[in-house]
C-alpha positions in Angstrom: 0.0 0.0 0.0 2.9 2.7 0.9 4.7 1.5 -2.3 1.6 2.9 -4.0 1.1 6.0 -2.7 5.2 6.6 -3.2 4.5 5.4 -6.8 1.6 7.9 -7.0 3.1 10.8 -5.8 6.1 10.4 -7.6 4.5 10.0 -11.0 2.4 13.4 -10.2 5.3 15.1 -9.2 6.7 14.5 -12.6 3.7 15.3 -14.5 3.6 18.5 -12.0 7.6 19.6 -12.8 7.2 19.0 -17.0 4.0 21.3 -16.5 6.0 23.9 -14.4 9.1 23.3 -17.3 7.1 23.9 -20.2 5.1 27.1 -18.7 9.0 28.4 -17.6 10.4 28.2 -20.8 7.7 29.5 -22.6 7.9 32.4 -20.2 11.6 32.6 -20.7 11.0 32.4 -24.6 8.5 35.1 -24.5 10.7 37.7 -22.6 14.0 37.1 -25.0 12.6 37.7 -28.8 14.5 36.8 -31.7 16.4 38.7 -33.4 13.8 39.3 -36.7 11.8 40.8 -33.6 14.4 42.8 -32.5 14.8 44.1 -36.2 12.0 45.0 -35.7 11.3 46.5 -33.1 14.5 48.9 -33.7 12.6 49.8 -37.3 9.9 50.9 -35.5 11.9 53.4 -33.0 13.8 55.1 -35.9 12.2 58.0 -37.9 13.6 59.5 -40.7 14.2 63.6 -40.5 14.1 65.9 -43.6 17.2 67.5 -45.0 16.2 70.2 -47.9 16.1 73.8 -48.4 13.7 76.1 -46.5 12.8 79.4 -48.6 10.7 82.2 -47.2 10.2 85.9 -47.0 9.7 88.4 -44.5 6.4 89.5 -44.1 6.9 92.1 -41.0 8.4 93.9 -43.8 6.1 93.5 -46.4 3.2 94.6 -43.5 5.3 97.8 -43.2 5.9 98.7 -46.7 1.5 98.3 -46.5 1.6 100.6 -43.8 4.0 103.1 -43.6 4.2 105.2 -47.1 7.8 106.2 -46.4 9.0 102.7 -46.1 9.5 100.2 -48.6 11.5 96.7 -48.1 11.3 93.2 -49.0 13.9 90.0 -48.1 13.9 86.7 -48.8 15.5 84.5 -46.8 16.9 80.7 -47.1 18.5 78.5 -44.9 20.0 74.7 -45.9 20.2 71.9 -43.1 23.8 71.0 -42.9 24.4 68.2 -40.2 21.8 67.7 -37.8 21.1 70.6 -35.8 23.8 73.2 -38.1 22.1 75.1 -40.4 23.4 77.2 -43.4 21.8 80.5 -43.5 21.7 83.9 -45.5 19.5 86.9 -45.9 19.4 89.1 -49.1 16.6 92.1 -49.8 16.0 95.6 -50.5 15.1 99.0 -47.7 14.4 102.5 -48.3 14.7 103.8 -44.5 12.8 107.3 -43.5 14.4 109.3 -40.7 12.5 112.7 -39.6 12.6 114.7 -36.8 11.9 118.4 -36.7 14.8 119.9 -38.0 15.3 117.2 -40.5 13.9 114.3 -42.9 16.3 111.8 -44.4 15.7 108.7 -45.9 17.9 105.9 -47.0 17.7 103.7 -50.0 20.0 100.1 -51.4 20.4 96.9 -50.7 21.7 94.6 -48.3 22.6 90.8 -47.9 23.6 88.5 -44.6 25.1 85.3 -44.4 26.1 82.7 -41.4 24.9 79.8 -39.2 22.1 78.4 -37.2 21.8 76.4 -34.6 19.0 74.5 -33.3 18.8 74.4 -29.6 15.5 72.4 -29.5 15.1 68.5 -29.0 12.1 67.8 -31.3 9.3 64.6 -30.7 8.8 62.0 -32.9 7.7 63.4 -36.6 8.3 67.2 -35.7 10.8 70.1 -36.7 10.5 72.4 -35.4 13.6 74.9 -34.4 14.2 77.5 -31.7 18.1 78.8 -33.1 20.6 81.2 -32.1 22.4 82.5 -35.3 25.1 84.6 -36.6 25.4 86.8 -39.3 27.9 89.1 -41.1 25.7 92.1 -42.5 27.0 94.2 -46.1 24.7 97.1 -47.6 25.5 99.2 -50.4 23.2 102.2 -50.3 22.5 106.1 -51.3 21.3 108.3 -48.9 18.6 111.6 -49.5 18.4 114.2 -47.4 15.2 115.6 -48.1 15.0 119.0 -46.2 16.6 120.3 -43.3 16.3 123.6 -41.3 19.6 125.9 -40.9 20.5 127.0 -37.2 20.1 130.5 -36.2 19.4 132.2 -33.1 17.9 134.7 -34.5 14.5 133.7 -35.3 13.8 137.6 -36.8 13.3 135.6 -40.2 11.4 132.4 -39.0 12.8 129.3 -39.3 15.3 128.4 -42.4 14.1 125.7 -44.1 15.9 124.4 -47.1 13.5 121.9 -49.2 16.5 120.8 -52.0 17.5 117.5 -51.9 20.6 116.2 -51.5 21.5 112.9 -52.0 25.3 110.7 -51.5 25.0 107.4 -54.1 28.1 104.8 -53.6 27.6 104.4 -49.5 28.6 101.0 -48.0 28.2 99.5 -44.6 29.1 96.5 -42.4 27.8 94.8 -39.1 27.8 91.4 -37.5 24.6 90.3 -36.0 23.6 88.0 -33.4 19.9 86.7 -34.0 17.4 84.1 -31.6 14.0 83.0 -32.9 11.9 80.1 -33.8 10.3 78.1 -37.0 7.4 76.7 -36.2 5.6 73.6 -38.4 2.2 75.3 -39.2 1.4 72.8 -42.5 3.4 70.1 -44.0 6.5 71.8 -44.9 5.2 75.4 -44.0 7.0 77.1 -41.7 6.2 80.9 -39.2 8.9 82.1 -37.9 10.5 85.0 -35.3 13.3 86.3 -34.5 15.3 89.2 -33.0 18.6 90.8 -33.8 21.7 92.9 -32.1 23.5 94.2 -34.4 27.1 95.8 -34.0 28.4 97.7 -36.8 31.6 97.0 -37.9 32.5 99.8 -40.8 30.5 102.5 -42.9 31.0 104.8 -45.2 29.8 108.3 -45.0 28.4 111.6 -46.9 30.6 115.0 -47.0 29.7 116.7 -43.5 27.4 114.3 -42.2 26.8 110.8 -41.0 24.3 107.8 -41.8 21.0 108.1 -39.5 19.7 104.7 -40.8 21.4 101.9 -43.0 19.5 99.3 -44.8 19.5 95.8 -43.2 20.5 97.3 -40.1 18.2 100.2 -39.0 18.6 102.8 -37.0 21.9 104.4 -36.4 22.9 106.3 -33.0 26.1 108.8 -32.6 27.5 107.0 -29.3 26.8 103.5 -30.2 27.7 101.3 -33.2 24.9 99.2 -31.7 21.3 98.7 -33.4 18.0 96.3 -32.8 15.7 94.9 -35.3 13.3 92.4 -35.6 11.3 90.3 -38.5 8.6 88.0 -38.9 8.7 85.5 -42.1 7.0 82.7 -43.9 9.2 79.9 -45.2 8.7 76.5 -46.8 11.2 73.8 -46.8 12.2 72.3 -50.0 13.1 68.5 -49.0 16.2 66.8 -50.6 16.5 63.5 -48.9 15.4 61.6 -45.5 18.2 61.0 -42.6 17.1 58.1 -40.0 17.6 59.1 -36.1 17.5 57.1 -33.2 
């Protein structure tokens, strides 16, 4: 009778261990996948990014030109991915700058173009690219300058004031600056792009008219007599031009 029951238990803790074997390994099996799944599974955490050509122009610009009937400008501006977050990136357009105050009214007139680098500061999601840079720039204008009227200083106002309406204008002007710009680029549609940015701006050289001095400079504004400093700001529209896909972990 013992011999039985040893027999017994013995032959259902066999049964009992292959059961608890086969569940294990198919356990074990489940948590190690082969390699195809591996594969993958890799494929599925790698997305490609675009590298192309994004073209735009500035429409803060274009707004002003709308609404200020002194002012006339327009730029178009490009910039070409390089290596993953180094962009290639220039600026070329076209500015007639007003200047008045009371005693004078001056305007500006030429052409300007900027070239340098971007760099992309921001870690994107999965499937965006979007870019919040910080940039550099070496500005060059070539420009004429108009002044338009001016009064003569007296202190003797017996006359009136001594206004002098003749234009005189200074063709063959030139200027340089180097420019430090922040901003963003923004996905708004497939491939569409808003942007913003701001710039300081240090000038670096100019040219000047017989007696007096630049009071603005296209592509870089506003000119001050104890700074070399200046500001500006834009707003554009771009679209990127794809070339070809890049895969990224």
């Amino acid at each position: 009778m013992p011999k039985k029951t040893y027999r017994n238990y013995t032959k259902s803790t066999l049964i009992f261990s292959a059961l608890f074997l086969f569940i294990g390994c198919n356990f074990l099996f489940a948590q190690n996948p082969t390699e195809e799944e591996i594969i993958l599974e890799s494929a599925d955490t790698i997305y490609k990014e675009k590298y192309g050509l994004r073209v735009g122009i500035d429409i803060s610009k274009l707004a002003r030109t709308v609404l200020d009937e002194d002012y006339t400008g327009f730029m178009v501006e490009a910039d070409l991915r390089l290596y993953d977050n180094y962009y290639l990136a220039a600026e070329i357009g076209n500015e007639t700058l007003p200047f008045g105050e009371d005693y004078i009214k001056v305007s500006s007139s030429g052409s300007f173009v900027k070239i340098g680098a971007n760099y992309n500061a921001y870690e994107n999601w999965e499937g965006m690219q979007n870019i919040v840079f910080a940039g550099l720039r070496y500005g060059f204008s070539t420009f004429s300058q108009d002044i338009e009227e001016y009064q003569i200083y007296t202190t003797n106002d017996y006359f009136g004031d001594d206004i002098r309406f003749e234009g005189i204008e200074t063709s063959g002007l030139t200027a340089s600056w180097i420019e430090l710009m922040a901003g963003f680029k923004v996905e708004v549609l497939k491939n569409l792009y808003l942007s913003a940015n701001v710039q300081l701006k240090r000038r670096l050289s100019q040219t000047t008219p017989a007696g007096f001095d630049n009071l603005t400079i296209p592509g870089f504004g506003r000119t001050f007599d104890d700074s070399n400093f200046g500001i500006g700001y834009g707003y554009s529209i771009s679209y990127l031009i794809p070339i070809f896909k890049k895969a990224k972990n």
